[in-house]
TIDREN-941896 format. One record per residue (C-alpha): residue number from 1; residue in three letters; x, y negated, z negated. Coordinates in Angstrom, 1 decimal, padded with zeros to 4 digits. Example, Ala and Ser with C-alpha at 12.3 -4.5 7.8 and 13.67 -1.06 7.14 Angstrom:
<sites>
{1; ala; {012.3; 004.5; -007.8}};
{2; ser; {013.7; 001.1; -007.1}};
</sites>
This chain:
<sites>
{1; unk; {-035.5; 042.4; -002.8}};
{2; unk; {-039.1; 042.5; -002.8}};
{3; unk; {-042.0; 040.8; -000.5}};
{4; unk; {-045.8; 040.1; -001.9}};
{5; unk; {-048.7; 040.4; 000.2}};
{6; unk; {-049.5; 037.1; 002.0}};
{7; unk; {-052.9; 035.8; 000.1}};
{8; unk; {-053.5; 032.4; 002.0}};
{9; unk; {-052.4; 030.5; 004.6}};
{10; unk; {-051.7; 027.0; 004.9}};
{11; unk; {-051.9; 025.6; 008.7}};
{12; unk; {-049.6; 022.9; 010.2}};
{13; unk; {-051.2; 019.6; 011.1}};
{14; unk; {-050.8; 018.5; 015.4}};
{15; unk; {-051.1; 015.4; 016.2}};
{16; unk; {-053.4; 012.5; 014.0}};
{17; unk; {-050.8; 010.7; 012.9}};
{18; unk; {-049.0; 013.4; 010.6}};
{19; unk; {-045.3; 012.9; 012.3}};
{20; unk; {-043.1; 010.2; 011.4}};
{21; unk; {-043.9; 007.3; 013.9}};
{22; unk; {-039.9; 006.9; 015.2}};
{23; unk; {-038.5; 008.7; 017.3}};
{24; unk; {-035.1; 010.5; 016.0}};
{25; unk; {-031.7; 008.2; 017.3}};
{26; unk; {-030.2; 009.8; 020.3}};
{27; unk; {-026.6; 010.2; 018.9}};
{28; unk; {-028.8; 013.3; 016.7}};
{29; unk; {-027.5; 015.1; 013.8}};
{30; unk; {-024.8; 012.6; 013.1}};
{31; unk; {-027.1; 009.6; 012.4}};
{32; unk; {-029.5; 010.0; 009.8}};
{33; unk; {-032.2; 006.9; 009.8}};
{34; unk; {-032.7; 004.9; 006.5}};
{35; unk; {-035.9; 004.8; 006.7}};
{36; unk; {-036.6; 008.7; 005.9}};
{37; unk; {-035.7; 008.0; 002.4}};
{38; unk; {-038.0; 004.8; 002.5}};
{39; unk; {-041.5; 005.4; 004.3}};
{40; unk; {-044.5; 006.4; 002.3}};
{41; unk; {-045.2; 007.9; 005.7}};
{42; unk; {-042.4; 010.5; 006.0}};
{43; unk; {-043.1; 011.7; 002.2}};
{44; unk; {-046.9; 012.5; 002.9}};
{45; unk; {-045.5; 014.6; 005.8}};
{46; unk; {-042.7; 016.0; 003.9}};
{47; unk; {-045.6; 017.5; 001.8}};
{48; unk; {-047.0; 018.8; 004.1}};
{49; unk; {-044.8; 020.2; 006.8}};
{50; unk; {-042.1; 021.4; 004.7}};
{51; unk; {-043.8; 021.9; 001.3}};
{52; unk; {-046.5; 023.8; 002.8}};
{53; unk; {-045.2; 024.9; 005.5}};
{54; unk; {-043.0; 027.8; 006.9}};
{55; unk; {-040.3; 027.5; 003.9}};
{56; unk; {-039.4; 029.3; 000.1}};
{57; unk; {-039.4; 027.3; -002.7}};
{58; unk; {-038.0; 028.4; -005.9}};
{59; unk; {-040.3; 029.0; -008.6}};
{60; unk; {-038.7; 030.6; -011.6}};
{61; unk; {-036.8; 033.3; -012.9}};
{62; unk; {-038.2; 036.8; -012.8}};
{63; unk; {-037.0; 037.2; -016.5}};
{64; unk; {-038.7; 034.1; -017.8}};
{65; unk; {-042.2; 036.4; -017.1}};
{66; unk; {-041.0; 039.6; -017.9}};
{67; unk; {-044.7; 040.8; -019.5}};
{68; unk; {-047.9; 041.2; -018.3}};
{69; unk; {-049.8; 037.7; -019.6}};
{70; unk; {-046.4; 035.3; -018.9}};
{71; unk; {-046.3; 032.5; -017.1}};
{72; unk; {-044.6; 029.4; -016.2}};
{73; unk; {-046.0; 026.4; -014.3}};
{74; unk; {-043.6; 024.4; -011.4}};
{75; unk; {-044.4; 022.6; -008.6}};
{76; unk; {-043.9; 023.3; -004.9}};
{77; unk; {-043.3; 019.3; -003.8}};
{78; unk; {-046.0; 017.4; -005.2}};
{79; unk; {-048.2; 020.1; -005.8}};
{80; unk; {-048.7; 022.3; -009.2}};
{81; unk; {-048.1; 025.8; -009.3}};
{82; unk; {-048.4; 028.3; -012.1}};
{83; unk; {-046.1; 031.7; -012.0}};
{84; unk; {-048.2; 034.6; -013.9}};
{85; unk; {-047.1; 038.6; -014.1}};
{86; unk; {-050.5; 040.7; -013.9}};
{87; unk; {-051.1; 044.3; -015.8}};
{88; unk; {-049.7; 045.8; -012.9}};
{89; unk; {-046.2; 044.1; -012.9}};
{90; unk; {-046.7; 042.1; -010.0}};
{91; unk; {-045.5; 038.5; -009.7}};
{92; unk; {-048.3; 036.1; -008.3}};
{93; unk; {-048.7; 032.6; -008.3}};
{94; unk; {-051.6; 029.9; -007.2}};
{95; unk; {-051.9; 026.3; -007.2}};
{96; unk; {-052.5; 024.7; -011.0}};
{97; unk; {-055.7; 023.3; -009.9}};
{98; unk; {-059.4; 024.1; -010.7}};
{99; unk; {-061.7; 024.6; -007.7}};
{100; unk; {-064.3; 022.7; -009.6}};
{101; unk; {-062.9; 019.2; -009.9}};
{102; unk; {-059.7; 019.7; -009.3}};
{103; unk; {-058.3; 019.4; -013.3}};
{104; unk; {-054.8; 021.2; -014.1}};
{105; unk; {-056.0; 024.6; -014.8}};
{106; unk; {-053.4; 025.4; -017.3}};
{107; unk; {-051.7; 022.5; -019.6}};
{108; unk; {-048.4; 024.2; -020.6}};
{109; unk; {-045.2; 024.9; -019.4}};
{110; unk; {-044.8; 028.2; -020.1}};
{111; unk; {-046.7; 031.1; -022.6}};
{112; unk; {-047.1; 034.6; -023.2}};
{113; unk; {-049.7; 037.3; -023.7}};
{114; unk; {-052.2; 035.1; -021.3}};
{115; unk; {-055.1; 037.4; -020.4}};
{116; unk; {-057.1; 034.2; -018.0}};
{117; unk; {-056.9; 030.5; -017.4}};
{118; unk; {-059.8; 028.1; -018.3}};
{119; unk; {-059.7; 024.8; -016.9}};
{120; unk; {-060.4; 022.5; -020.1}};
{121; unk; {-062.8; 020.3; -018.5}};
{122; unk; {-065.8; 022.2; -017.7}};
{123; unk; {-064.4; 026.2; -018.5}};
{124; unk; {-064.0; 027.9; -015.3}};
{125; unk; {-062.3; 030.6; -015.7}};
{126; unk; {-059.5; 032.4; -013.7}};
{127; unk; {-057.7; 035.6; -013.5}};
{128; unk; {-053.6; 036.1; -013.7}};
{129; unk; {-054.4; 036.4; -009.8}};
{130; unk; {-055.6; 033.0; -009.4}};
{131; unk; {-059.6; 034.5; -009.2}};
{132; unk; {-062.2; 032.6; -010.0}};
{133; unk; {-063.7; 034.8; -012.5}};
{134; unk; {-066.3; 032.9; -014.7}};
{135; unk; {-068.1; 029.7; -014.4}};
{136; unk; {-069.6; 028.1; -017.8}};
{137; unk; {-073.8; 027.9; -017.5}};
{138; unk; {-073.5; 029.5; -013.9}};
{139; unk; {-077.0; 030.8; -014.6}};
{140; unk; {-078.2; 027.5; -016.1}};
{141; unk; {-079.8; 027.2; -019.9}};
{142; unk; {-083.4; 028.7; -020.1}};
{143; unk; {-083.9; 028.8; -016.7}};
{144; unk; {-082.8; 025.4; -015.2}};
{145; unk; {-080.0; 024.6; -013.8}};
{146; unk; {-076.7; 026.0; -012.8}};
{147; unk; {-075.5; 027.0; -009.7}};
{148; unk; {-077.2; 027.7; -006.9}};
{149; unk; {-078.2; 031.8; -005.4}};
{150; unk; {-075.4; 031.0; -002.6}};
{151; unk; {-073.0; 030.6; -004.7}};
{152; unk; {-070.2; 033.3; -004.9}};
{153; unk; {-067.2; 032.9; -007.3}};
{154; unk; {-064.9; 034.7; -004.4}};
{155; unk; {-065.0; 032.1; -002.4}};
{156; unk; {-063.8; 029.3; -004.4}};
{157; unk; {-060.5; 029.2; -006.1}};
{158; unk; {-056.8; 027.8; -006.0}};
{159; unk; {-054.4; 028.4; -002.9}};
{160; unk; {-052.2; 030.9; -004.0}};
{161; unk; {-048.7; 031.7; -002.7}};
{162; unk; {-047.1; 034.3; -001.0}};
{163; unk; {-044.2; 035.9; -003.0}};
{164; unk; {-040.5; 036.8; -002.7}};
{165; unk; {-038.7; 038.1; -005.5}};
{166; unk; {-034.5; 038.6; -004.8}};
{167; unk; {-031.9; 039.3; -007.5}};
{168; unk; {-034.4; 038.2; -010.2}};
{169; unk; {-035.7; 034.9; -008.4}};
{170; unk; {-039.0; 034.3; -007.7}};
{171; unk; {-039.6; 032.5; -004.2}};
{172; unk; {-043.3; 031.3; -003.3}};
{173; unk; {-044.5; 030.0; 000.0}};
{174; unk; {-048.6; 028.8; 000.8}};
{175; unk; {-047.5; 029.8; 004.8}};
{176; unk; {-048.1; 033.1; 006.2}};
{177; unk; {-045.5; 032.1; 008.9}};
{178; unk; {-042.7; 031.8; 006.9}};
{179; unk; {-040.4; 034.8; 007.6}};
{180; unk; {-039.1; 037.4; 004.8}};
{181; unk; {-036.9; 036.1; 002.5}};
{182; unk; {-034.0; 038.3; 004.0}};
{183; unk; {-034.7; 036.9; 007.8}};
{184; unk; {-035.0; 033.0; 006.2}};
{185; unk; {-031.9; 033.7; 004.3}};
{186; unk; {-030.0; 035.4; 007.0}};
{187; unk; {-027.3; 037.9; 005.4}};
{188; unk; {-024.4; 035.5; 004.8}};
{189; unk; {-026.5; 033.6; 002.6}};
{190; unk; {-027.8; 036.6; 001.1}};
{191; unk; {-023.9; 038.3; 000.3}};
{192; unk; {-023.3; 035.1; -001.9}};
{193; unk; {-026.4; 035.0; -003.8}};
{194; unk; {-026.0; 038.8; -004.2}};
{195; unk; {-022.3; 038.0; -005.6}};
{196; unk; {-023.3; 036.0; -008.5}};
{197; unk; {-026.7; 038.0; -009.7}};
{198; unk; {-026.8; 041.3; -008.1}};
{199; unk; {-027.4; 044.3; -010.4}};
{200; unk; {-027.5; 041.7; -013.7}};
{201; unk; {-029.9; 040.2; -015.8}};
{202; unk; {-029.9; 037.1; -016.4}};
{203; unk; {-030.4; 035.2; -020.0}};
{204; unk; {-031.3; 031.8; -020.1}};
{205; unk; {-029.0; 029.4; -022.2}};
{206; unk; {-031.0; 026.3; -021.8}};
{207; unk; {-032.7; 024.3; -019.4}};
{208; unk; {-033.7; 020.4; -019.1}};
{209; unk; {-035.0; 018.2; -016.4}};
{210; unk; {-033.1; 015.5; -015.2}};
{211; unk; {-034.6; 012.0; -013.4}};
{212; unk; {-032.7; 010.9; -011.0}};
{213; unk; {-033.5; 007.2; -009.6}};
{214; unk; {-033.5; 008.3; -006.0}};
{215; unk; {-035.5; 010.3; -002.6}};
{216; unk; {-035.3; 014.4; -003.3}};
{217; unk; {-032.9; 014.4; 000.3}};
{218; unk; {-030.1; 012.1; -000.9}};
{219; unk; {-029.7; 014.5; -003.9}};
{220; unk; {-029.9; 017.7; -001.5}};
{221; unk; {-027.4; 015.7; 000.7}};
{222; unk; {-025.2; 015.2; -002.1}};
{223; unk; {-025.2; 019.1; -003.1}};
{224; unk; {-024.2; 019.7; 000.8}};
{225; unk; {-021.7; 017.3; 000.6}};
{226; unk; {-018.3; 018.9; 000.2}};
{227; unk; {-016.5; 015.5; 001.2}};
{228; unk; {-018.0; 013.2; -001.6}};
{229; unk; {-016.7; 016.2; -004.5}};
{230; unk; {-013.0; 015.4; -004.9}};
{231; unk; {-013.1; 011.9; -004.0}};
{232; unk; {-015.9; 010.8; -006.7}};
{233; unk; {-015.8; 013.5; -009.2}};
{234; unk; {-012.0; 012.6; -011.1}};
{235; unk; {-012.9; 015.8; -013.6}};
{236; unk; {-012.3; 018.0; -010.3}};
{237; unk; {-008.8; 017.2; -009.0}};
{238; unk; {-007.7; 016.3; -012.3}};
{239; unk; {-008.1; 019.7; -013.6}};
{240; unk; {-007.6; 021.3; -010.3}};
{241; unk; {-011.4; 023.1; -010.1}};
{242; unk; {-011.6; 021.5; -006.2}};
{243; unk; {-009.6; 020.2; -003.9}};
{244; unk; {-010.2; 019.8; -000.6}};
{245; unk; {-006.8; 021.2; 000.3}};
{246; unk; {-007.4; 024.3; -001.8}};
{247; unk; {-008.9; 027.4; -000.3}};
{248; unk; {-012.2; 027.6; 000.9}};
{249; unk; {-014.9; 026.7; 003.7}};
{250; unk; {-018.5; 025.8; 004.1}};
{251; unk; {-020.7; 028.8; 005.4}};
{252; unk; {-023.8; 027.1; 007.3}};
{253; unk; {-027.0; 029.3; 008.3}};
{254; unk; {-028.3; 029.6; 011.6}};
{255; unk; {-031.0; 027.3; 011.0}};
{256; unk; {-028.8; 024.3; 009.6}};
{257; unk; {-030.6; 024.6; 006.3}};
{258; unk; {-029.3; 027.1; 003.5}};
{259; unk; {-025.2; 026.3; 002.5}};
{260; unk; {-022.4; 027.6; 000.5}};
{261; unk; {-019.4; 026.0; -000.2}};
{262; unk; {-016.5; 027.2; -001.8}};
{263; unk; {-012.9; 026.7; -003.0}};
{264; unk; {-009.9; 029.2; -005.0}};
{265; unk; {-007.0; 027.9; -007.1}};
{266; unk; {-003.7; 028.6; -004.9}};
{267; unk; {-002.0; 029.6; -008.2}};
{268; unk; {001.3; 029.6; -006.3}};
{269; unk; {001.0; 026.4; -004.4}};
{270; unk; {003.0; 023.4; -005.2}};
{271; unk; {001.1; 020.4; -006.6}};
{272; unk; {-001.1; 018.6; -003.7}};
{273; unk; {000.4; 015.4; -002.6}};
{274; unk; {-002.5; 014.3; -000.1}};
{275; unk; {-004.5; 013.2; -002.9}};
{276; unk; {-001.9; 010.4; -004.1}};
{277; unk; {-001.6; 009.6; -000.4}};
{278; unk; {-004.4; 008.7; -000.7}};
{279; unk; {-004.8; 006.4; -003.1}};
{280; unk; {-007.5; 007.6; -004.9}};
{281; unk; {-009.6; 007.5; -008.0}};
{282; unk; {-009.9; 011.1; -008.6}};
{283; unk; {-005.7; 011.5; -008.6}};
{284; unk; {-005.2; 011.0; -012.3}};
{285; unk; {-003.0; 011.7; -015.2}};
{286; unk; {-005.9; 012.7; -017.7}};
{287; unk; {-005.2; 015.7; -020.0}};
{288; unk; {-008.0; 017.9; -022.1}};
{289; unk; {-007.6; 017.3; -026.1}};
{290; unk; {-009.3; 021.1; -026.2}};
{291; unk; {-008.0; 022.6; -022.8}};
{292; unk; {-009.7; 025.9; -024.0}};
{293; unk; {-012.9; 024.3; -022.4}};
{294; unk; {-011.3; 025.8; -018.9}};
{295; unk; {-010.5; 028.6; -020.4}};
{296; unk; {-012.5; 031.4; -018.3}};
{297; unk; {-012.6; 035.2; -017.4}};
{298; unk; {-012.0; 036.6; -014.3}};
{299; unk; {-016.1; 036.9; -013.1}};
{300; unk; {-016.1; 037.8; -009.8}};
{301; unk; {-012.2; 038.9; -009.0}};
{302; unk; {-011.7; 037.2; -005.7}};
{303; unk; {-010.2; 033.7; -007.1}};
{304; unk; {-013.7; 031.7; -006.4}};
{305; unk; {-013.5; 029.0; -009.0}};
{306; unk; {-016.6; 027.1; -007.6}};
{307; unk; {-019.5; 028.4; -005.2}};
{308; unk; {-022.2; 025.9; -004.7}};
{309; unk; {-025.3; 027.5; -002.8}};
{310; unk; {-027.9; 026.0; -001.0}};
{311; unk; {-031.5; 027.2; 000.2}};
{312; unk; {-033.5; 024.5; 002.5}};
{313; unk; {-035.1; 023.0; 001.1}};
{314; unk; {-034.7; 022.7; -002.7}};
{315; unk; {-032.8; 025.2; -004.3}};
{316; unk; {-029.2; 025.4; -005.6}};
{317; unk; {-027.5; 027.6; -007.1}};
{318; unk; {-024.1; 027.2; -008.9}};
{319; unk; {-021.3; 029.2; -010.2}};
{320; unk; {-018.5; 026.2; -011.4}};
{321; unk; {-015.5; 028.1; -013.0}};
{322; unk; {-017.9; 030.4; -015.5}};
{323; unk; {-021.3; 028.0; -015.6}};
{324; unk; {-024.0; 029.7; -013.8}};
{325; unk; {-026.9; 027.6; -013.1}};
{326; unk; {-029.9; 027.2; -010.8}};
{327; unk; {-031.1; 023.4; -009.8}};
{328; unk; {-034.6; 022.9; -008.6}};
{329; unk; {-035.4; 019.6; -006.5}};
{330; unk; {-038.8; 018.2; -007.5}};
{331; unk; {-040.2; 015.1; -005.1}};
{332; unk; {-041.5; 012.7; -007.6}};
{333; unk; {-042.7; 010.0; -004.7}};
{334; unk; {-040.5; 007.7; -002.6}};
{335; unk; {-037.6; 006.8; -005.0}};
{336; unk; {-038.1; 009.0; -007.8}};
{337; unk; {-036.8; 013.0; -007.9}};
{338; unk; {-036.8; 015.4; -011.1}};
{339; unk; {-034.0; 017.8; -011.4}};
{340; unk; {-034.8; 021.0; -013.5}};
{341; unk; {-031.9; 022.9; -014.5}};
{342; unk; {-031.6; 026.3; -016.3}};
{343; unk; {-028.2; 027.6; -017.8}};
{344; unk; {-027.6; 031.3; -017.4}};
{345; unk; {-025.8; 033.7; -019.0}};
{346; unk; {-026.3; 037.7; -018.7}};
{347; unk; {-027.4; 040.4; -020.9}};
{348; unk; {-023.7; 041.9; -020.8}};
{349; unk; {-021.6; 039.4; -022.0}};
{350; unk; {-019.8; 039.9; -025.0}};
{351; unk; {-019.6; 036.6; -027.8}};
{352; unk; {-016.6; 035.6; -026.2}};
{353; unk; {-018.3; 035.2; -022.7}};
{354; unk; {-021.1; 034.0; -024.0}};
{355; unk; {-019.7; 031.1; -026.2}};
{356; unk; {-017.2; 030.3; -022.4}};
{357; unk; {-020.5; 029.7; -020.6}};
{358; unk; {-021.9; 027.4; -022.7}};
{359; unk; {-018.6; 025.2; -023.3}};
{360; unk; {-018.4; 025.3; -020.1}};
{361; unk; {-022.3; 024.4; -019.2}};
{362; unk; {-020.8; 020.9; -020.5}};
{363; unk; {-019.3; 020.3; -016.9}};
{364; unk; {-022.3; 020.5; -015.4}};
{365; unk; {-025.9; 018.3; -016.0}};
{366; unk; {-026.8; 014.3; -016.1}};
{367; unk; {-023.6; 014.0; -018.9}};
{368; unk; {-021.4; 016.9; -017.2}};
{369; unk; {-017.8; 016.3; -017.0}};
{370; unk; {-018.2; 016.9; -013.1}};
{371; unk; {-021.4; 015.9; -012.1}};
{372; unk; {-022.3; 012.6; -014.6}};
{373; unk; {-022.0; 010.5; -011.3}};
{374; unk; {-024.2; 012.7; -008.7}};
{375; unk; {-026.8; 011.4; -011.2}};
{376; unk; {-026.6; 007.9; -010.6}};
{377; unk; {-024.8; 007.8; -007.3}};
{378; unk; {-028.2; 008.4; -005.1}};
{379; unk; {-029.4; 005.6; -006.8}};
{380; unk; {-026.5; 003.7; -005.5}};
{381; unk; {-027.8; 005.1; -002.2}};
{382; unk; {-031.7; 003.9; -002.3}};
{383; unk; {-030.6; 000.7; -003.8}};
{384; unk; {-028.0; 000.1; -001.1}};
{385; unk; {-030.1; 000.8; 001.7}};
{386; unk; {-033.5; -001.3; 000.6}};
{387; unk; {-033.0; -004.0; 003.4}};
{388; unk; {-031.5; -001.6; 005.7}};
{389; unk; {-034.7; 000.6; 006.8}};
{390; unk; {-033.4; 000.0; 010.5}};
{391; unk; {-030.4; 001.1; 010.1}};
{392; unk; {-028.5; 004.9; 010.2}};
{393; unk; {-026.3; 006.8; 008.2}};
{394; unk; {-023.1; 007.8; 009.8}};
{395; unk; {-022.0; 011.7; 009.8}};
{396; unk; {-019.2; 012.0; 011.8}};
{397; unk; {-016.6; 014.3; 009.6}};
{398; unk; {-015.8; 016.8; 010.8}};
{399; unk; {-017.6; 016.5; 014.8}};
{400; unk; {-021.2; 016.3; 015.4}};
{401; unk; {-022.0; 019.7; 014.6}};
{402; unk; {-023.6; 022.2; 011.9}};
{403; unk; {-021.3; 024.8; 011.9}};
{404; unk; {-019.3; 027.2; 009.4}};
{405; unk; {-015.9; 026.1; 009.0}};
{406; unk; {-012.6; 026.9; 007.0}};
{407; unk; {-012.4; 023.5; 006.2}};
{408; unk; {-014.7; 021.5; 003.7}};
{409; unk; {-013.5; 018.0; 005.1}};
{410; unk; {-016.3; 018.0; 006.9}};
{411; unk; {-020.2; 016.9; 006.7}};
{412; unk; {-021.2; 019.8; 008.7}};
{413; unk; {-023.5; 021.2; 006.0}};
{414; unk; {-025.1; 018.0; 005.9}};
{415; unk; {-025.7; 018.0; 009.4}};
{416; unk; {-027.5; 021.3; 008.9}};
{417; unk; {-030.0; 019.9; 006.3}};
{418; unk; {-030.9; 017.4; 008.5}};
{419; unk; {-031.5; 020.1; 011.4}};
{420; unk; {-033.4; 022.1; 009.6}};
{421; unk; {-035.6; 019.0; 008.4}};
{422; unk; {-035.7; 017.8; 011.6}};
{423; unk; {-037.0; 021.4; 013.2}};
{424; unk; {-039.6; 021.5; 010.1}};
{425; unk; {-040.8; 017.8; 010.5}};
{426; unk; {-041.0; 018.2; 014.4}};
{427; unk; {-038.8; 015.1; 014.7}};
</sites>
């Protein structure tokens, strides 16, 4: 786990306007108000008071820059980042935006063997630092024009980021208040990131964006929400991955606003009848015509079938049966959100591991077996709610709380995003 110098900071806005107008409802953390996935106003303060201020965001994976001259360009929120490894190994990164007139400094999503950046409209030139280091005609042509004697490159150039690197993700933040990546974290988060990628490195299997027709929260509420995964997902109980009456528990953070949830198959229990009490969808008689699709190894050999981990405010990372994945949430505007995902894999897996991931990466992803409907299901959500901007969400599962707890009926985890939004908005 490793911490980059701090290069810039990024203050919070007081005052002129920058908070969300209404006040939070007094019942707190188990009413959420409709109107935070709806206002033009709370985005533009989202932006700034959480996507540059005191939080990590995920940026990439350490070995999709492994050389001097790689890079990758992201976004923190709205804004556009590129990811860059320097001659001397470091990791830096700096907002994808020329100081001169503010064009994308670099076009593409990813290259090698980089040595600068020149911003295609006028050429100026920056470093794998994010220094300005050459401006076309800065000296003018035969003597007239160009810039003036006061001029001096140092102090113009992209925000850059303070870095994190942990288990081979990169983290970047544009606040020098945010705390280490270890303190943010705190160490229960830490132990279950450390479980899937300690000591490996990873491979990348594939990666795609998905668009999903809905505010960047209601899909980080869904991720939190360990109530919805049994009852909409049929793939689940069917084939036994999750139940809610299968071993497990939610572990919530100190601060409300990093998760994990998992669940074991109880080889030995009889079959669950609270489901057909129940009456529901996801109690079905559905059978695999290749059942070798659930055929996995023994990973982490503790009986963990599915760990879903989150880190406030838009990271995930997944381990469903043997599909390793990390999600990152990217705020598109009010109603719009793009969903990267990138498949993993690791350098010591034999053939046979290798071809069990990616079978089993179809579970996962806008056509998964498991996940199709968290795709569409926020757009249920921000259709539902379009006449309703006066009106709450209720979270009452499981108390008003947003504690750990040895039992996942419970929306506690949800309650925890929303107090660590809430502490980050000032609301």
């Amino acid at each position: 786990m490793v911490e980059q110098q701090t290069i810039s900071t990024q203050h919070r806005g007081q005052g002129d306007g920058q908070r969300d107008a209404q006040a939070w409802p007094a019942e707190g953390l188990t009413r959420v108000p409709y109107r935070v996935f709806q206002t033009e106003e709370s985005y533009k303060a989202e932006q700034r008071h959480i996507f540059h201020g005191p939080s990590w965001h995920y940026l990439a994976l350490e070995v999709e820059i492994p050389q001097p001259g790689d890079f990758r360009t992201t976004k923190v929120g709205d804004t556009p980042v590129i990811v860059t490894r320097d001659a001397d190994g470091e990791v830096y990164a700096f907002e994808n935006r020329c100081a001169h007139r503010g064009a994308l400094i670099c076009l593409d999503t990813q290259g090698k063997g980089k040595k600068d950046f020149s911003c295609v409209y006028h050429a100026w030139t920056y470093d794998r630092q994010g220094n300005l280091t050459g401006v076309a005609f800065k000296d003018g042509v035969k003597g007239m024009g160009g810039m003036p004697d006061t001029f001096r490159m140092q102090d113009h150039g992209p925000r850059k980021l303070r870095i994190a690197l942990l288990h081979g993700l990169i983290f970047g933040s544009f606040s020098e208040e945010v705390p280490p990546i270890g303190d943010y974290l705190g160490e229960e988060i830490l132990s279950r990131i450390e479980r899937v990628l300690s000591g490996r490195t990873p491979v990348v299997l594939g990666r795609f964006t998905q668009v999903l027709p809905n505010n960047w929260k209601l899909y980080m509420e869904n991720v939190k929400d360990s109530y919805h995964a049994s009852i909409l997902h049929l793939f689940f109980t069917t084939f036994e991955l999750n139940k809610l009456s299968q071993k497990g528990a939610i572990v919530v953070d100190e601060s409300g606003g990093h998760h994990v949830s998992y669940s074991a198959i109880d080889r030995e229990a009889q079959k669950d009848l609270e489901y057909s009490k129940q009456q529901l969808r996801s109690e079905s008689e559905y059978k695999l015509a290749d059942p070798s699709l659930l055929q996995g190894f023994d990973e982490y050999h503790d009986g963990v079938t599915l760990q879903i981990l989150s880190v406030f405010p838009t990271f995930v990372l997944q381990q469903i049966q043997n599909a390793i994945a990390v999600r990152q949430i990217v705020p598109r505007g009010i109603g719009k959100t793009d969903l990267n995902w990138t498949y993993l894999g690791f350098a010591d897996d034999t053939p046979e591991q290798r071809l069990t991931r990616i079978k089993q990466g179809n579970l996962v992803g806008p056509a998964g077996y498991i996940s199709m409907e968290d795709g569409c299901v926020g757009g249920f959500v921000q259709r539902g709610i379009a006449g309703a901007s006066e009106q709450e969400a209720v979270l009452e599962m499981g108390g008003s709380e947003a504690q750990s707890s040895e039992s996942r009926v419970t929306e506690a985890s949800v309650r925890g995003f929303w107090k660590a939004y809430r502490s980050n908005m000032g609301l």
